[in-house]
N, C-alpha and C positions, 0 to 999 in steps of 0.2 A: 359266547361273548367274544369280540374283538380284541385283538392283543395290540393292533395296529397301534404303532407310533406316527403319528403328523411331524413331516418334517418340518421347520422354521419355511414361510415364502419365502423368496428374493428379497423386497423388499424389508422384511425382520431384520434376517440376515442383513444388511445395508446397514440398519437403522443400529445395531449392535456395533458392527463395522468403524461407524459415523461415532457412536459413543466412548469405543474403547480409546480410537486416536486422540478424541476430545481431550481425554483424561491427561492420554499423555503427551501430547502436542507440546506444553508447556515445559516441561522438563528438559532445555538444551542450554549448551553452553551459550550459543547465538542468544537463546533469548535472555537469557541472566546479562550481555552485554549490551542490549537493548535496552532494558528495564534501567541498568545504571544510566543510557546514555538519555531518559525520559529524566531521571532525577539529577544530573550534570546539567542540563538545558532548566530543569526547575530550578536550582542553584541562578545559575545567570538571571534567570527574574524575579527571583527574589533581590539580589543585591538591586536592579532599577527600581524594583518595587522599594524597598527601604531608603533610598538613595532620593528620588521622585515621584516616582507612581508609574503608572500607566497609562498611554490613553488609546481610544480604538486605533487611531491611523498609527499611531507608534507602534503600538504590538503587531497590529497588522505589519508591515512594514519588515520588521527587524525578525519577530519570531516567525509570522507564519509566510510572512512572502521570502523571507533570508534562510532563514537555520531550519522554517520545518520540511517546505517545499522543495527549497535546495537542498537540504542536505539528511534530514533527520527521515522525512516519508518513505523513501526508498529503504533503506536502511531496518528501519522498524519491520517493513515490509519481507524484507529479505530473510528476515532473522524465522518466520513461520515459515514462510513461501518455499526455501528451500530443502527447509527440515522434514516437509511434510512427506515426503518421497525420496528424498535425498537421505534426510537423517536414517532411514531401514536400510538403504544399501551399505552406507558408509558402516551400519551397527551390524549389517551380514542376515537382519529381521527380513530381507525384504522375500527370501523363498518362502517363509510361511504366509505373508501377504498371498504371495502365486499360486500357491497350494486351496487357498481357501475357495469353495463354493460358489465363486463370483464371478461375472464375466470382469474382464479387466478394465475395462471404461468404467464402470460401475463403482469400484478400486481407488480409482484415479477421482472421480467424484466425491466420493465419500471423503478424503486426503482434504480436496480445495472444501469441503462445506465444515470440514472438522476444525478447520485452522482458522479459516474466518472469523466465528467470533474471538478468541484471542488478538487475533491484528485487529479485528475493529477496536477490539479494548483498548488496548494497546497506543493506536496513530487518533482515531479520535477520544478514548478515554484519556490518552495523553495527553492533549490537546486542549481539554477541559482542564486538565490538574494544572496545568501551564497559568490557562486563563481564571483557575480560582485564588492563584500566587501571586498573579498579577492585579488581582482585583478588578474594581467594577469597568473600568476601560477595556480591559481585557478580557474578559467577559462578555463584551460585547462585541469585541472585534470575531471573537471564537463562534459567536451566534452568525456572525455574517457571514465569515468564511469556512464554513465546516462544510459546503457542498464540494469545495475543492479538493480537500484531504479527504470525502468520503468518495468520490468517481475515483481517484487517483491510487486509493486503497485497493480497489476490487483491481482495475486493469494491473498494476504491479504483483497483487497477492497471485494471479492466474498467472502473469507470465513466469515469475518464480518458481512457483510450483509447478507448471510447465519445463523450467529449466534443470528442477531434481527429478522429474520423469527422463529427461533427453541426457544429461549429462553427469557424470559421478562426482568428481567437481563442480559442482553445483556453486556451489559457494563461491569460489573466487571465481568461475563467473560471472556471478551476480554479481559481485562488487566491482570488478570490472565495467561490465554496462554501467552499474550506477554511476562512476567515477568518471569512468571515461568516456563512452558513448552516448548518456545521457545529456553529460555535462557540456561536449563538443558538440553534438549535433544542437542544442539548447540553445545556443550562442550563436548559428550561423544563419546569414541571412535570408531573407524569400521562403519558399518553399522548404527545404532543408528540413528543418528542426518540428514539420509536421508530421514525420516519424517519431517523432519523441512523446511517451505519455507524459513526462512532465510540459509538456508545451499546452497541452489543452487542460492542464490543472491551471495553470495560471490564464489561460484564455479565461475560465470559470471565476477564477480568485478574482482578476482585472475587470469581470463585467459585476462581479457581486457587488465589488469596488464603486463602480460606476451608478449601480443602483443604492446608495447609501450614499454618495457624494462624497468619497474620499478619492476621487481620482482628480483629475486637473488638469490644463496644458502644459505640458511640458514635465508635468509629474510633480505640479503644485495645486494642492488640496484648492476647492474654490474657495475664495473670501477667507483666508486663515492666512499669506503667503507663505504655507510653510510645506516639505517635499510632500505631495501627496502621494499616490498607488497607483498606479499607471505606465507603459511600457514610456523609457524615456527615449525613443524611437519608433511610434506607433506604425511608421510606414516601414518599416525593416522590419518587425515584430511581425507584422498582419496578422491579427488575432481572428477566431473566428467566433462567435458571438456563441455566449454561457450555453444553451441551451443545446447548440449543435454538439462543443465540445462533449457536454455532458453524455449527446445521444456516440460521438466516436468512443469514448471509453467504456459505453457497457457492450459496442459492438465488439470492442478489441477484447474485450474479456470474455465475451463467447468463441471468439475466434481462436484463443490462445487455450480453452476449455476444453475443445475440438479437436484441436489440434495436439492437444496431452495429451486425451485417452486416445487417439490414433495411436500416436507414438507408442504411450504406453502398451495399448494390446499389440502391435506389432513388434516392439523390441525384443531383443534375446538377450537377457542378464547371465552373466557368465561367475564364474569364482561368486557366488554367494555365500558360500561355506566357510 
């Protein structure tokens, strides 16, 4: 008889890999200050919710074109993106990562597929909890604009976790971009700010807008006179239409995919111990 042992394929191996981070992906300080910063923002709509309500062009407008796009997506985003390979250095885990059975792009992979469903939970579960607080206008404005916050999810979740493969400080990195880089290049004129993924989140958010009729001249809703969703400089803006945006953010996220597990298998980690 055969004594032989079968070892795990490659892909088992992965597939173990992909489930072990799963597990614990979730368990960082970043994310415990996400989750609060998801029910601090549920807080604020609740007081308009009991105050007046909601309606789609309102929510739209103030939550997801103001606080979620500007300032909450990245953010949430950050909180997985950098843990995902950052948090094993920063915890000294990451030579057993090295050690393991695996080619290192494969590594790097497993890291961005593990963390994904938490950020999606997370930026559009959030997103939803938001819009169930707000009730039925907001609810509907979340129906409309959830292709923004989902293209915008993947290209940040890749370059994040791209930036805890590249760099140890990861983190204040990331906050940095998000802060600074983001927020400067987002605001300048022409050309400029088509480096920025946040620019073609709202190209998406401004045309979903436009297909729903809460956009307007001058950034007054049609037939309502009231501020509609729409860049209030559309010729400085230059938007490029939803559908393109859509296709640059899954290109930028393969690019920034590629470009990890390069890094990753080529770098040399040092002091792991």
């Amino acid at each position: 008889m055969s004594t032989a042992v079968h070892s795990p394929s490659l892909f088992t191996a992965w597939c173990w890999l992909v489930a072990l981070n799963f597990r614990r992906v979730w368990w960082s300080l970043q994310t415990l200050v996400a989750v609060l910063l998801v029910f601090l923002a549920g807080s604020l709509v609740l007081l308009q919710t009991f105050w007046g309500g909601w309606t789609d062009l309102g929510f739209g407008r103030v939550i997801i074109g103001n606080v979620y796009l500007g300032f909450m997506l990245p953010l949430l985003c950050l909180a997985f993106g950098t843990q995902a390979l950052g948090g094993d250095w920063e915890d000294r885990t990451l030579v057993w990562l090295l050690t393991r059975p695996l080619p290192r792009p494969l590594i790097f992979l497993a890291k961005f597929v593990a963390a994904a469903p938490w950020t999606f939970a997370l930026t559009l579960g959030g997103l939803l909890f938001l819009g169930a607080l707000g009730g039925p206008g907001a609810l509907q404005a979340v129906y409309i604009f959830w292709p923004a916050v989902a293209f915008g999810t993947l290209a940040y979740l890749a370059l994040f976790v791209l930036l805890g493969a590249w760099f140890r400080r990861s983190t204040i990195i990331g906050v940095v971009y998000s802060f600074v880089v983001e927020s400067l290049v987002s605001t300048m004129p022409g050309l400029v700010k088509r480096v920025s993924i946040a620019f073609y989140a709202r190209c998406i958010y401004y045309e979903r807008a436009r297909e729903f009729s809460l956009d307007g001249p001058l950034g007054v809703a049609p037939g309502t006179g009231r501020g509609g969703i729409a860049p209030s400089r559309e010729s400085l803006f230059m938007p490029v239409p939803g559908d393109q945006a859509m296709l640059v953010l899954l290109v930028l996220t393969a690019c920034f995919l590629v470009l990890g597990m390069m890094i990753f298998a080529r770098r040399e980690y040092k002091d792991l111990t």
